[in-house]
C-alpha positions as CSV (number, residue, x, y, z in Angstrom):
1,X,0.0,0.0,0.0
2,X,3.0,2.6,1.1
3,X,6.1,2.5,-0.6
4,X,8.7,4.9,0.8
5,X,12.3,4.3,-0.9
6,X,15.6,5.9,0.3
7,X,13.7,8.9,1.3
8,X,16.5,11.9,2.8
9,X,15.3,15.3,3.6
10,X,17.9,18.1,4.9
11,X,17.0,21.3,6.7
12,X,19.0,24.3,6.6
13,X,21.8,22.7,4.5
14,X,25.4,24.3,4.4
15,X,24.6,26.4,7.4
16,X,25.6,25.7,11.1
17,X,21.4,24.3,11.6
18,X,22.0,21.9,9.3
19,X,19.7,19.0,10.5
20,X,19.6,15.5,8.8
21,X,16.2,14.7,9.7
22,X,15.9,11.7,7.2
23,X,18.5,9.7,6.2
24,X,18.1,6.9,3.1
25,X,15.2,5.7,4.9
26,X,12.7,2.9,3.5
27,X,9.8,1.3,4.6
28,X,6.9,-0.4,3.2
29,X,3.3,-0.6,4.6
30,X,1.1,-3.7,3.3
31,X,-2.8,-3.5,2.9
32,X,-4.1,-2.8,6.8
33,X,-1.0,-2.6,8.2
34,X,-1.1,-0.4,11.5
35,X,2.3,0.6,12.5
36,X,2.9,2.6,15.3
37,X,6.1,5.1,15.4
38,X,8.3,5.5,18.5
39,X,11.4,7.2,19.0
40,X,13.1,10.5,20.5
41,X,12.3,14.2,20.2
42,X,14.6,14.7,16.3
43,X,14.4,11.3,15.6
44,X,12.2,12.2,12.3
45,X,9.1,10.9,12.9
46,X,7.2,14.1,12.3
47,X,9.5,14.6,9.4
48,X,8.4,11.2,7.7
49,X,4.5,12.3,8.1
50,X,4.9,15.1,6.5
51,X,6.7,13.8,3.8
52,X,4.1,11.0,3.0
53,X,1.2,14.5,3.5
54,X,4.0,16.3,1.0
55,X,3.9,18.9,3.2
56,X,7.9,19.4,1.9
57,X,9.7,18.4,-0.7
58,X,12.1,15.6,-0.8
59,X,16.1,15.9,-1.5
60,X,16.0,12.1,-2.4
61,X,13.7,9.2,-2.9
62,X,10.7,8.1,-4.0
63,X,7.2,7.8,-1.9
64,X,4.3,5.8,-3.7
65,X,1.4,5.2,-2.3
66,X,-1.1,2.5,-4.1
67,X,1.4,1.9,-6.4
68,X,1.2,5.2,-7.6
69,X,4.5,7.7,-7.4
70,X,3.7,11.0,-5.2
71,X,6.5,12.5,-4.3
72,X,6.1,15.7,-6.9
73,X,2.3,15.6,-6.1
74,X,1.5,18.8,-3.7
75,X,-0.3,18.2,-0.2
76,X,-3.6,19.0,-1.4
77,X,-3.9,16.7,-4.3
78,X,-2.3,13.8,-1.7
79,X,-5.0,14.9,1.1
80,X,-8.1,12.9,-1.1
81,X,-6.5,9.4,-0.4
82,X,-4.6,10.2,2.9
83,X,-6.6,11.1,6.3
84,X,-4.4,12.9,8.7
85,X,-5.0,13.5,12.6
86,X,-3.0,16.4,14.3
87,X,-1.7,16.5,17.8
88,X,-3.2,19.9,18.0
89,X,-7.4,19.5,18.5
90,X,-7.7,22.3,17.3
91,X,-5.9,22.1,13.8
92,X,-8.4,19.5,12.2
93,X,-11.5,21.1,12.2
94,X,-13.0,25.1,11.6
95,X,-14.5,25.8,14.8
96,X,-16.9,28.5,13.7
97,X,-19.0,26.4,11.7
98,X,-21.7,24.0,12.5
99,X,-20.5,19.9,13.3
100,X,-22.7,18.8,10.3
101,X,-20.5,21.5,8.3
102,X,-17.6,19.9,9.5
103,X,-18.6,16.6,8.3
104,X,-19.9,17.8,4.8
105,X,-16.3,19.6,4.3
106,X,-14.6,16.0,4.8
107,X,-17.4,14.2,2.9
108,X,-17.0,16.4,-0.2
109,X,-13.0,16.7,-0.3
110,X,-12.3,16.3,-3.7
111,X,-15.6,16.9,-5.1
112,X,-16.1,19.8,-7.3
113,X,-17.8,22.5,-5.4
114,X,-20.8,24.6,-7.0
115,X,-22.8,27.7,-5.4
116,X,-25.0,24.9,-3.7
117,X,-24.3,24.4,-0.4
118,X,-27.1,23.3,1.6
119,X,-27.0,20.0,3.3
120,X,-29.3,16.9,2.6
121,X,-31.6,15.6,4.7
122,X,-29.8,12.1,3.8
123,X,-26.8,13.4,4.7
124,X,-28.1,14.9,7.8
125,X,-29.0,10.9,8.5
126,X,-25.9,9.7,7.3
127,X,-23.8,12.2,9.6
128,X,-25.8,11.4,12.8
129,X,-25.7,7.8,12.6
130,X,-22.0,8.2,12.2
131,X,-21.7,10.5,15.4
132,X,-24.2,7.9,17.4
133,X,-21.7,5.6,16.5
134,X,-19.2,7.4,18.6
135,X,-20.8,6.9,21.7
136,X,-20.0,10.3,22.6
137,X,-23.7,11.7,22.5
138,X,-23.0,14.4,19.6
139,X,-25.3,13.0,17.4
140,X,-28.2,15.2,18.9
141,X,-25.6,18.5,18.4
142,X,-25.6,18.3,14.4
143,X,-26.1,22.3,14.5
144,X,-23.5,23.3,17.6
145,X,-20.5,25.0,16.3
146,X,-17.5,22.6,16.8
147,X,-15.9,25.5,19.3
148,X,-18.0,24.9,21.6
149,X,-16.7,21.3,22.0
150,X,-14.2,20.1,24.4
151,X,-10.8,19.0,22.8
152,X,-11.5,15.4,23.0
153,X,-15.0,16.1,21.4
154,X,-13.6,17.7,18.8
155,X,-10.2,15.2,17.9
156,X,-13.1,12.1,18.2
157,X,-14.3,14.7,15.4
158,X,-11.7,15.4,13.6
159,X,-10.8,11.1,13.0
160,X,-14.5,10.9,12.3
161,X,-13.9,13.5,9.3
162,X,-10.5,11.9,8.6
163,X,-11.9,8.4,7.5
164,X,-14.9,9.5,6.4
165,X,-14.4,8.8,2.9
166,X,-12.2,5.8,3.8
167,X,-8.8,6.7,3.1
168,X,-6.1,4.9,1.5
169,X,-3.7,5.7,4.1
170,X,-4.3,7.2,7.7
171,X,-1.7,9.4,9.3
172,X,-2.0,9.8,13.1
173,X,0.3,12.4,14.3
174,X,0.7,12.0,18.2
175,X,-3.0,12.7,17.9
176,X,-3.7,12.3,21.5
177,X,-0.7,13.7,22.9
178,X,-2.7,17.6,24.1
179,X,-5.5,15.1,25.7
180,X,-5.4,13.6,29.6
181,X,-5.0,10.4,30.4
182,X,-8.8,9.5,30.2
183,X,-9.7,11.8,27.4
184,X,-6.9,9.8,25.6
185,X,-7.8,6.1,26.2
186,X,-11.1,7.4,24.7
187,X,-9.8,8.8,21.5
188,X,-7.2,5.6,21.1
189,X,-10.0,2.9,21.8
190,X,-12.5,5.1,18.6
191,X,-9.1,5.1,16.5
192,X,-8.4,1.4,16.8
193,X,-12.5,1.2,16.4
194,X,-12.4,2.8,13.1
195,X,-8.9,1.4,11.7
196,X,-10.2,-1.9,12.2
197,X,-14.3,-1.4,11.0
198,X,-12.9,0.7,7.8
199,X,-9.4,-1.5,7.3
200,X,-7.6,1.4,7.3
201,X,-3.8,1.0,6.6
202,X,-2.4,3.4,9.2
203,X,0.7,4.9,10.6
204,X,0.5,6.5,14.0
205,X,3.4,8.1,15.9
206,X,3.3,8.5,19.8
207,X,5.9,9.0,22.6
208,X,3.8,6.8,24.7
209,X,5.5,3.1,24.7
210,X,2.6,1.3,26.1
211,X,0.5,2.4,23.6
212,X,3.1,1.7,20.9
213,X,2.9,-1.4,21.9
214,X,-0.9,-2.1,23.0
215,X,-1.7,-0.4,19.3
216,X,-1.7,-1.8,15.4
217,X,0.0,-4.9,14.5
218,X,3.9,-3.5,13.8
219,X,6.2,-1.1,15.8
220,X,9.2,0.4,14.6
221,X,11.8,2.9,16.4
222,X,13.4,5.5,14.9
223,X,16.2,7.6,15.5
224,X,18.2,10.0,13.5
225,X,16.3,10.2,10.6
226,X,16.1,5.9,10.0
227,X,14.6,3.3,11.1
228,X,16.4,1.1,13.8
229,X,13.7,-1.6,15.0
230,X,11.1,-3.1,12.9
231,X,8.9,-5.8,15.2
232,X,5.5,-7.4,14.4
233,X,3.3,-10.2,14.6
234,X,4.2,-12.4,18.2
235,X,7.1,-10.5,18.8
236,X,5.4,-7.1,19.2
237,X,2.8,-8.9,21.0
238,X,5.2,-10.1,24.0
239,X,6.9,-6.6,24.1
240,X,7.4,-4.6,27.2
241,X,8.6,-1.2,27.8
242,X,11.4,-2.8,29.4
243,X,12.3,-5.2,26.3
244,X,12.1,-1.5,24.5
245,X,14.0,0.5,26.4
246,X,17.3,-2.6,26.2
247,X,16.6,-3.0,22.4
248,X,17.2,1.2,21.8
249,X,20.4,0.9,24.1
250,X,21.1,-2.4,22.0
251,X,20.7,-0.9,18.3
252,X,21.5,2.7,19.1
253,X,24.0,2.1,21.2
254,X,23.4,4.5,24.4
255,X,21.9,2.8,27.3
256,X,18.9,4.9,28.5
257,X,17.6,4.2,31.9
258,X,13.7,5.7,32.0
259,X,11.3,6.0,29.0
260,X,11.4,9.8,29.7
261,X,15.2,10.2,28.6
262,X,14.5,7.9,25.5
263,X,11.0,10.0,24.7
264,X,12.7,13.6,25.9
């Protein structure tokens, strides 16, 4: 499904901030793959989202996605088969317009638009069954601005509108990160609800190692700018943050005591 091949990106090259935030990296993602990302603050993992979203361009490499090369396509023609989910709650939606407005913007990416703007009363029907679906009780607040909505409201939102149109890829960037504890275990039990119903291939990065682990089928570890651990199937299954935490020291070679110092 994703093809990324010797992918290198370089910021600020030839000055003194010269950062190699990817380095030859590869990595393939099957059909429904979901691989969580784990590694240290500059390790690249925000770097390789937003080269898959084409938010940059490359210096090398190729990304194809589908079998079809992307890497000169701009973000906005990517954004119809890729669904992305930003740490900030706030980022993914317009919060002074109505939540069935929200959910007709992501329904109708990629359409063209006319003067018409009105929404259906099938979509109505469509939109609340999808929000009852939630279990969050916003299916009766169809006309409340999305403002109005508490953060973990509005990022349960924001993956609603995200896989929507059932995506070819899913990007979920540390997208529970700004949420508590709580809030989060909400919005990571709805993500692995919808991955799974819609067969989503996904890619999710996180600095939390237990839910690197307790997530997607396939973990992988980065650090500066490549990949350094690649585990999946029984072997992710019997990880620990422990088994973690020995196998960065092992392939990195530091040894890191706590989580904290390998996570910054």
């Amino acid at each position: 499904m994703l093809d990324i091949l010797n992918v290198s990106k370089t910021f600020n090259a030839g000055t003194i901030n010269e950062k190699h935030a990817l380095t030859d990296l590869s990595l393939r993602l099957e059909n429904d793959d979901f691989v969580t990302v784990i590694g240290g603050n500059g390790a690249g993992k925000s770097t390789l989202l937003n080269a898959i979203a084409g938010v940059w361009p490359l210096d090398s490499g190729k990304i194809l996605l589908d079998g079809e090369n992307i890497t000169r396509l701009p973000e906005h023609k990517r954004a119809k088969n890729i669904g992305r989910v930003f740490q900030d709650p706030m980022m993914g939606t317009a919060p002074d317009m109505q939540l069935e407005e929200n959910l007709a913007l992501a329904m109708r990416r990629g359409q063209r638009r006319g003067l018409r703007w009105e929404i259906t009363s099938d979509e109505r029907e469509f939109y609340y069954v999808k929000l009852k679906e939630l279990g969050l009780g916003l299916e009766d607040r169809l006309k409340v601005k999305v403002g109005m909505l508490s953060g973990g409201q509005r990022q349960a939102i924001t993956l609603l509108m995200a896989t929507l149109k059932k995506p070819k890829l899913l990007l979920l960037d540390e997208h529970t990160a700004a949420l508590d504890p709580t809030t989060a275990a909400k919005v990571l039990e709805l993500s692995d609800k919808l991955v799974s119903e819609n067969r989503l291939t996904t890619l999710m990065i996180t600095h939390n190692m237990k839910d690197a682990i307790r997530h997607g089928n396939r973990l992988i570890m980065m650090n500066e700018g490549n990949i350094i651990l690649d585990i999946s199937g029984e072997e992710k299954k019997q990880l620990t943050k422990q088994d973690l935490l020995d196998k960065f020291a092992e392939v990195a070679g530091r040894q890191e005591e706590t989580d904290e110092v390998l996570l910054s």
